[in-house]
Structures are given as structure tokens and as C-alpha cells.
N, C-alpha and C positions, 0 to 999 in steps of 0.2 A: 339612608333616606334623606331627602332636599326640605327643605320648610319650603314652603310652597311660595312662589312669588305674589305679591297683591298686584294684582293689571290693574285695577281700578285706579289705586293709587298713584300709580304709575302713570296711568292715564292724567289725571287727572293734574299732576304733577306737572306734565307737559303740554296742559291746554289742551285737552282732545274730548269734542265731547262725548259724554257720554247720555245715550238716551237706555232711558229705564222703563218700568213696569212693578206694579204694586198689587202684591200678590194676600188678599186675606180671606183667602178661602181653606188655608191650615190643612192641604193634602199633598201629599207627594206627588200623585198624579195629577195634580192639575200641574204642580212646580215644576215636575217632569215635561211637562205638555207646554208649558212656556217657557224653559229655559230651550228650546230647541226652535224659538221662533226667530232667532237672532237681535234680540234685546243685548246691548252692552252688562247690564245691570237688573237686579229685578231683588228688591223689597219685601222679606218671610217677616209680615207683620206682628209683632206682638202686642201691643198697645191696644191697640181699638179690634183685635181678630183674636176668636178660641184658640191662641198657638199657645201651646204646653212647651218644655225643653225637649223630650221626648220626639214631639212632634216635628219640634225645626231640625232635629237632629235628624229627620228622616227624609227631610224637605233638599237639607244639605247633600244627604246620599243622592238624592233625585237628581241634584244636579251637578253631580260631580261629572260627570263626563261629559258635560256643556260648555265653551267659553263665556256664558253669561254670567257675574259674576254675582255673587248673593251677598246680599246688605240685611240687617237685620235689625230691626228695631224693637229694641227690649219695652218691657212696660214701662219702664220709671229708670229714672238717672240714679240707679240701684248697685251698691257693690260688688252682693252678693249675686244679683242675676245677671251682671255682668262676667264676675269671673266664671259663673257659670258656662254662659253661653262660649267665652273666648277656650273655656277648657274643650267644650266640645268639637271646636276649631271655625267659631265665627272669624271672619280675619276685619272685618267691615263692622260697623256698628253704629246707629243712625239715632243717637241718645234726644227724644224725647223733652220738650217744655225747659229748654234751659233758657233761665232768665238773668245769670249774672258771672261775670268774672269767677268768684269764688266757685259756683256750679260745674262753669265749664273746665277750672283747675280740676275739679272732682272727677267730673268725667274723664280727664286724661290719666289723673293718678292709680283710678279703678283699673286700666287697662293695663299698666305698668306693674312688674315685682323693684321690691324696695333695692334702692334706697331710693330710685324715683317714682314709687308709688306706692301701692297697698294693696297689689292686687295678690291673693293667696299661690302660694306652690304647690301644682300637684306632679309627680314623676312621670305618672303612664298615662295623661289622659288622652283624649282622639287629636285637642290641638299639635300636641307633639309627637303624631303615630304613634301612640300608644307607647312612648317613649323612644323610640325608633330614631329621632331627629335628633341629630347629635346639635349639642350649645344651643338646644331650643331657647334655654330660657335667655341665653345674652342676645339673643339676636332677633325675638322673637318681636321687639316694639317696630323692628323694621319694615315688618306686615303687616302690621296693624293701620288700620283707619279710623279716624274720628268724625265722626260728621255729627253736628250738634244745629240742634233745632230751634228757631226761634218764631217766636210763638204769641207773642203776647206785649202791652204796655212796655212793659219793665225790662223784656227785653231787647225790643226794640232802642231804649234810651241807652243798654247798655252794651248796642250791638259791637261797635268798636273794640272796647273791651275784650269781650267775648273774643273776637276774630283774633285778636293781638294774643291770645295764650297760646305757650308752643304747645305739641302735639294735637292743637285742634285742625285737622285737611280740610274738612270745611263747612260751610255753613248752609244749612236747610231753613228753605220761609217754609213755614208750616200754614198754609193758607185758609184750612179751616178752623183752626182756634185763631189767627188774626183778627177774621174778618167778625167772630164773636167778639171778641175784646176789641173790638172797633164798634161794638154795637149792631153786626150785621151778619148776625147768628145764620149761616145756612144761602148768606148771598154775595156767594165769592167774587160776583161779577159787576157788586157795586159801584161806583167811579173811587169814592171814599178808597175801599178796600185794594182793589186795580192801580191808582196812586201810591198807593202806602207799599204795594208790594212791588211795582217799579223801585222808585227811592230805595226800598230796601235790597232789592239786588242789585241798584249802582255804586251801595256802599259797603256791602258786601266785596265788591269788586275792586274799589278805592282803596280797601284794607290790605288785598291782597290775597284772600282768601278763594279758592274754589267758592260759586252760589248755587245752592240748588234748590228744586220745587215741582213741587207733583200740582200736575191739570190735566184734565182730558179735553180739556180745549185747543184745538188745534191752533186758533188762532193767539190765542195767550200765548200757547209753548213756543212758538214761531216768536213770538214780541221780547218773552223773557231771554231766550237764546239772543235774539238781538243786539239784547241788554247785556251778555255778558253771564248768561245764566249757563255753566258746567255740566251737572249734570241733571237731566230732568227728564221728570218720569212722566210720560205720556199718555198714561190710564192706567184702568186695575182689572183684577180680571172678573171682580165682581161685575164691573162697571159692562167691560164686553159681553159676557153670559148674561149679565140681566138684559141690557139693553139690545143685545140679539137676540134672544129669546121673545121679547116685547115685541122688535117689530118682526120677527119671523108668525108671530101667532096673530098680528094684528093684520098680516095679508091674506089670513086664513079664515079668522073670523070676526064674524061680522061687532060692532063697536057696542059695549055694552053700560 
């Protein structure tokens, strides 16, 4: 048995971009039903969506037989739920409110077994087919991705930093806690905010890093790719079901 290659990585390695989709509705059938839309990429949120390990583990079976490729964003820049999720065979991992050098060192050591890192050993778990995959564990940081999130003040000051840690592939603007700590809670579309996250994907890109960022604005996605932004996620699926659902009931009934 093969360890699996990461495309994404690969992609992304080679400039290709990648367009995604941000999935926290925590079913397999809905994962199923969008890994089969031809997304590059697509986001089994844990952070801000009900996702349990359990859950994503099921989300991952959903779309195994798709080329879209699953990223997966744990709660928190966590050890434990990180070795978690990589035992289950996350290969991508989209860590969450990192604010500093030392963070982002953590987040790569978390994914790594020692002597460069501290991520735990287990023999049979599903990242290594249940053992199946022969020199999983020497080979296994080769499929692994880092994508680490910035988010905030602090890390914006320490974006450089951040980008310049090896094993981090690349850097996510996290646009709705920005434009909070920019003072502009819930108005992504600020000028403020819109500037701040320009800037912050040209330097992104000066560092050398893949840039990425979730909008459902066609018009942004279109300005950020411009800018140099990798890869970027182009809605969610909350975002499509609700908002087709709104205007599907709003040609039917009357406005209340």
C-alpha cells in the first residue's frame, strides 16, 4: 500500500491555483454532494461548525473517491487534536488564529514525529492504512500541509515571521476575525478591512509563501487571485443552501 500523494501540495507548490469551497454543515452527504462538484479543494470545518473527529472521519470516507481534495480546520492550534485528526489520515490542515513565530513553529512540530517534532506514534491508525503503508512514519511529513491562519493585530505584525518557518505551505487571511480586530466586526467589505487584506496578500506573496482566503464575493475572489492569492475558497455550502433556499422561497412567496 502507497501513502497517498497530497495534489494540493503539489499544486500549490507549483503555482496552480487552487479554487475551494467551505463546507460546515458536518455531513457526509452533503461532503459527498460537493466533493463531486469539481472544487480543487473543500474545507471539513472544525472551528466555528458541530464537527466531532468521528464526524470528519466520515466526511473523509465521502470523499474519497473524488479528486477534490479535503483540508481540514481543527479548533485550536492543539497537539492533541491535531495528532488526532493526522492519525485519522487528514493530510492538509488549515490551523486556526496563529499569531506568532513561536505558534506557527508549534503548529509544524504538532504534525512532525521527533526528533522534529512531538507529534505522538501510533502503528495501525487509518493515516497509515491501518498499518499497511510501509515507512509511514519516515515519509509521512512529505504529505503533509501546513496552512496557518492569520487573523488578527499581532499577527499581522508578525506576518513575515510567520511565513519564514519551514514546514509552514502557506498562509490563510482569515477575513472574519481581521475585520473584528480592525474594529469592523461582521463588515468584511469595509475599505479599512479590503486594504488591510490586499496588503496582506502582497506580503504574503513577497515572503514567498502560497496566500489564501475564503469570500463569497465574486468580485474580491477575482481582485485577491489578481493579487497573487493561491488558493481561495469561493463560498460555503451554508452560504449556497441558505441563500438559495431565500431566494427560491422569495419567488414563491409573497414578502413578509
Amino acid at each position: 500500500m502507497q501513502l497517498p500523494e497530497n495534489r494540493f501540495k503539489r499544486a500549490l507548490a507549483a503555482h496552480e491555483q487552487q479554487i475551494g469551497l467551505w463546507s460546515s454543515l458536518a455531513s457526509p452527504l452533503s461532503v459527498e454532494l460537493l466533493a463531486g462538484a469539481g472544487f480543487d479543494w473543500l474545507v471539513l470545518d472544525m472551528e466555528h461548525a458541530p464537527n466531532e473527529l468521528p464526524m470528519v472521519v466520515s466526511q473523509l470516507q465521502a470523499m474519497a473517491a473524488y479528486p477534490t481534495h479535503p483540508v481540514v480546520r481543527p479548533p485550536w492550534n492543539d497537539m492533541v487534536a491535531i495528532k488526532r485528526l493526522l492519525d485519522a489520515g487528514v493530510q492538509t490542515l488549515l490551523i486556526p488564529y496563529v499569531e506568532t513565530e513561536a505558534q506557527a513553529r508549534d503548529a509544524v512540530a504538532f504534525t512532525r514525529y521527533p526528533p522534529q517534532g512531538v507529534r505522538g506514534y501510533a502503528s495501525g491508525a487509518r493515516g497509515s492504512g491501518y498499518g499497511r503503508i510501509a515507512d509511514y512514519a519516515k515519509h509521512c511529513a512529505d504529505e503533509l500541509c501546513v496552512l496557518v491562519q492569520v487573523e488578527s493585530r499581532l499577527g499581522l505584525e508578525n506576518l513575515e515571521r510567520i511565513a519564514a518557518v519551514e514546514g509552514v505551505d502557506g498562509v490563510f487571511v482569515g477575513p472574519g476575525d481581521l475585520a473584528a480586530a480592525l474594529g469592523h466586526a461582521g463588515d468584511i467589505a469595509h475599505p479599512e478591512v479590503q486594504a488591510t487584506i490586499e496588503q496582506t496578500i502582497e506580503r504574503i506573496v513577497a515572503a514567498g509563501k502560497p496566500a489564501g482566503i475564503l469570500t463569497p464575493n465574486e468580485t474580491f475572489a477575482r481582485r485577491y487571485i489578481e493579487l497573487g492569492c493561491l488558493f481561495t475558497a469561493v463560498g460555503s455550502d451554508i452560504g449556497i443552501l441558505g441563500r438559495g433556499a431565500d431566494a427560491l422561497a422569495a419567488r414563491f412567496k409573497p414578502a413578509r
